[in-house]
N, C-alpha and C positions, 0 to 999 in steps of 0.2 A: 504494500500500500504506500504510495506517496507522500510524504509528512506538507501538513499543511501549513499553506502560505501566511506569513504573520501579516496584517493588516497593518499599514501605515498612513497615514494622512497626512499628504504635503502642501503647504500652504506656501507660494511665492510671491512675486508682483515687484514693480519699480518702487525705487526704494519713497518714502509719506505717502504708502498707498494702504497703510493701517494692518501689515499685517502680525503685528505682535501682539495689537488688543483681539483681535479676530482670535490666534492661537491661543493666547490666555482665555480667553470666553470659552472655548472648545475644550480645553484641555479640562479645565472646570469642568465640567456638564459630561464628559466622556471618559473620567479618569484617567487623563492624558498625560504627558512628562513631553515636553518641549526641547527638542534639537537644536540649535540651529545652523542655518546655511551660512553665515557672514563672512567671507576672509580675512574679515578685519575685528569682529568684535571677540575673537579667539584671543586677542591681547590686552593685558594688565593695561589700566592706565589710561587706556584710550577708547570714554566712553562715551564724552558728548559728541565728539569727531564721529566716532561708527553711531549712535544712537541708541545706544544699548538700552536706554530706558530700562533698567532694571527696577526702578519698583514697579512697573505695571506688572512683573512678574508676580508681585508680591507670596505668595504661599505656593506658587506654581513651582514644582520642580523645572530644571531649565538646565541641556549640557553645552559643554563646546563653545563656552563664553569664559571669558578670563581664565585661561589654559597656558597661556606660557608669554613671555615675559618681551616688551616690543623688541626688537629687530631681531630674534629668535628667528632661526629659518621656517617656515610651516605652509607644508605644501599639499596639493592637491591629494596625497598616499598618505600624509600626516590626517588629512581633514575624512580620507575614506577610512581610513584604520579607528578612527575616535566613533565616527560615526557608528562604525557594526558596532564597537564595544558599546557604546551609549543603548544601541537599540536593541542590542541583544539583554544588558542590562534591566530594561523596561520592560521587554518582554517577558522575560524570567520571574518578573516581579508582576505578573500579568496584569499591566496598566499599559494603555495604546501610545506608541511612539506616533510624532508629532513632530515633522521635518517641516521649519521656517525657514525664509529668508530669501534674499535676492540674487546671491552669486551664483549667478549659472553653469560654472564649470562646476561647483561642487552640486548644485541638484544634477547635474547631469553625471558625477560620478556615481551616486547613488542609486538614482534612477534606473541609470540603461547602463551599471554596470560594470566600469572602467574595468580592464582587467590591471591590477596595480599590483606591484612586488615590490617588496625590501630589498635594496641595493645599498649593499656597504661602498663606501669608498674603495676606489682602483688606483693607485698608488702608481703601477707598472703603466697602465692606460691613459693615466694624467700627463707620464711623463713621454708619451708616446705622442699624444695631442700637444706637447709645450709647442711642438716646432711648428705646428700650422697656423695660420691666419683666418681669420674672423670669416672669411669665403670660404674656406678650406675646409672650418669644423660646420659652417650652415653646412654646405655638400654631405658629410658625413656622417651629420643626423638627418638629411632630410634622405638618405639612402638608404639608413636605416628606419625611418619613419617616417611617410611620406605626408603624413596628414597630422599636424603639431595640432595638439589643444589650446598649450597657451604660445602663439606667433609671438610674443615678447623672447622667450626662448631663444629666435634667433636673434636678438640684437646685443646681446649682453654678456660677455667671455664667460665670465663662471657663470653665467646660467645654462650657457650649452654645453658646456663640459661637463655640467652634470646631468644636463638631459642625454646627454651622449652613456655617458656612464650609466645612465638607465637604462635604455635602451638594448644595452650592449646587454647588462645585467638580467634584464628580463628573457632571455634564450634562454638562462640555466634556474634562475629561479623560479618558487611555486607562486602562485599569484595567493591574495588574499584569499581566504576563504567567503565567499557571500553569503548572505542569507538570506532565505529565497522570501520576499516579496509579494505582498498584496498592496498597491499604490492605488490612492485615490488622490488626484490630484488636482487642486485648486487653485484658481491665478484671480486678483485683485485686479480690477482694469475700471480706471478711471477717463472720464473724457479730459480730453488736454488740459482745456483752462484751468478746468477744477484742478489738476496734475500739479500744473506750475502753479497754481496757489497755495497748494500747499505747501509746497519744495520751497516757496517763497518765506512765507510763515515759518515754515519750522527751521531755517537757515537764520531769521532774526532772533526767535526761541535760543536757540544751540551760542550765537553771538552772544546773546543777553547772558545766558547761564554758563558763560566762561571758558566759549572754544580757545579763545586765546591763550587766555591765561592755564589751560591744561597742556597744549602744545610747546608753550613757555615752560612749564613744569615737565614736559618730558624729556626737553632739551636740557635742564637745571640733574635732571638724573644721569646725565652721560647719554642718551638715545641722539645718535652724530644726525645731522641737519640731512643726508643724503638718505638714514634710512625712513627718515619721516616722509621726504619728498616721495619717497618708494611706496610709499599706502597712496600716493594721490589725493586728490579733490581735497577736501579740506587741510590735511596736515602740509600738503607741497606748498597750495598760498598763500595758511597762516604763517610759513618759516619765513615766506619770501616777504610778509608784513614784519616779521619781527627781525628781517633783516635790513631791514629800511627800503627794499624795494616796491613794497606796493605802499600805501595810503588806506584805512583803513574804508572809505568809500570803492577804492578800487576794488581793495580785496571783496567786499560785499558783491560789485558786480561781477567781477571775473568768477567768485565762486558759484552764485547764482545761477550763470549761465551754462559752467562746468558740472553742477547739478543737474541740471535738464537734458544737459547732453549726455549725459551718464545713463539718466533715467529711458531717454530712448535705445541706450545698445541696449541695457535690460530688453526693454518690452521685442527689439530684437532677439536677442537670445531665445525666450521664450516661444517667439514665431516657430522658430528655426528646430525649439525640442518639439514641437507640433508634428513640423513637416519629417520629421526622426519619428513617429511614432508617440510621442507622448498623449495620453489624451489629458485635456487640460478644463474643469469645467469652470468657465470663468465666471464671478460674480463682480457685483459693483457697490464698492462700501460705501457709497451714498447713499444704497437702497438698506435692506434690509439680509447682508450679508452672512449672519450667523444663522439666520430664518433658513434661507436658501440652502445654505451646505448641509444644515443637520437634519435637512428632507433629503438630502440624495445620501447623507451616509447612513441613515433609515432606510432608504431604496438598497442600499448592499448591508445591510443584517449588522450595523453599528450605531447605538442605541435607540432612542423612538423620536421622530417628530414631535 
């Protein structure tokens, strides 16, 4: 007999599209335990910048949030390996896992699967790649992989060297173990205006409640200016404000706009896990968005309307 599928419920959508109060509501009402997707709020320290809203949590268990310390390496095999543990975790303790968030590469390693392996360091391999050039090692990962998850990969010396070093690693090693999946999954989809009104409002919120002065304090702990810029959108041009280069008017509009633009590769991405097979059923959290999901996860035999 086949062992059966554990049910999971994924909740996405671009980022002030309210999906952490939706999860907390759900998790509540369906004794859930909350995941999340973020590649960013997995670090100490940096909360109003990723949005971590942690007291909406409040009494809600909640994993894969303040896990390891900023400019710590934590990659896409960091974020699948946390994830089985957390929901195997939930499971075990039989309360419903409860997958949030907006990073598309990590719903999508979850989702459909990544096959992902543990690669130690190659010492012999590193010194083998010293001698080639930035053309030389793209060529040799894209020979070895022709189709990159994250195309940053190729710009950046030690990121390809260790994507390489993966690569190479995955012919002899065993991939993760999975576990096998029942996904129901749901996507927050707002009309534009309402979109950037929000992103607008909660970018003055996050100013008000001391983006800066957290980003100031990250820098006051030793976290170097280059790996802040490296999380993007908020921490790159609050540095570049507390470096004297933007005005604190600028920095509002440049990030404003840097928001919006972020928020369309999202609603991107998720197109794109569509036209992949995902099915996605979207609601609109201006209606009545908790109303809507907890009829269709009653339509598949997870609690009542």
């Amino acid at each position: 007999m086949a062992a059966m599928k554990t049910p999971l419920i994924v909740i996405l959508g671009p980022t002030a599209s309210g999906k952490t109060r939706l999860a907390v509501a759900v998790a509540r009402l369906l004794d859930g335990e909350i995941i999340s997707a973020d590649s960013r709020q997995v670090f100490r320290g940096m909360d109003i910048g990723t949005g971590k809203d942690l007291a909406e949590y409040a009494e809600v268990p909640h994993h894969l949030i303040d896990i390891v310390d900023p400019g710590a390496e934590f990659s896409v095999f960091d974020f699948q390996k946390h994830f089985i543990n957390a929901f195997e975790n939930i499971r075990d303790r039989h309360r419903l896992p409860i997958l949030c968030g907006g990073t598309g590469l990590y719903l999508d390693a979850a989702l459909r699967r990544y096959r992902m392996v543990e690669v130690p360091p190659n010492p012999a391999l590193r010194t083998e790649l010293a001698a080639l050039d930035l053309p030389q090692l793209q060529q040799r990962l894209l020979a070895l992989r022709a189709r990159q998850h994250n195309t940053s990969d190729l710009q950046d010396r030690e990121r390809i060297l260790r994507a390489i070093e993966i690569a190479e690693g995955e012919k002899q090693a065993p991939p993760l173990p999975l576990p096998d999946l029942q996904p129901l999954v749901f996507g927050l989809r707002l009309e534009r205006p309402e979109l950037r009104r929000r992103i607008t409002e909660r970018l003055r919120q996050r100013l008000e409640q001391g983006l800066i002065e957290e980003v100031a304090a990250l820098r006051q702990q030793g976290v170097a200016d280059a790996v802040l810029e490296y999380y993007g959108l908020e921490y790159r041009l609050v540095v570049q404000h507390l470096q004297g280069l933007l005005n604190r008017n600028d920095l509002f509009q440049k990030l404003n706009s840097a928001i919006h633009q972020f928020a369309k590769r999202q609603e991107t991405w998720f197109r794109r896990m569509e036209k992949q097979g995902v099915i996605i059923h979207w609601l609109n959290p201006a209606g009545q968005p908790l109303k809507a999901l907890l009829a269709i996860t009653a339509a598949h035999g997870l609690g009542s309307p």
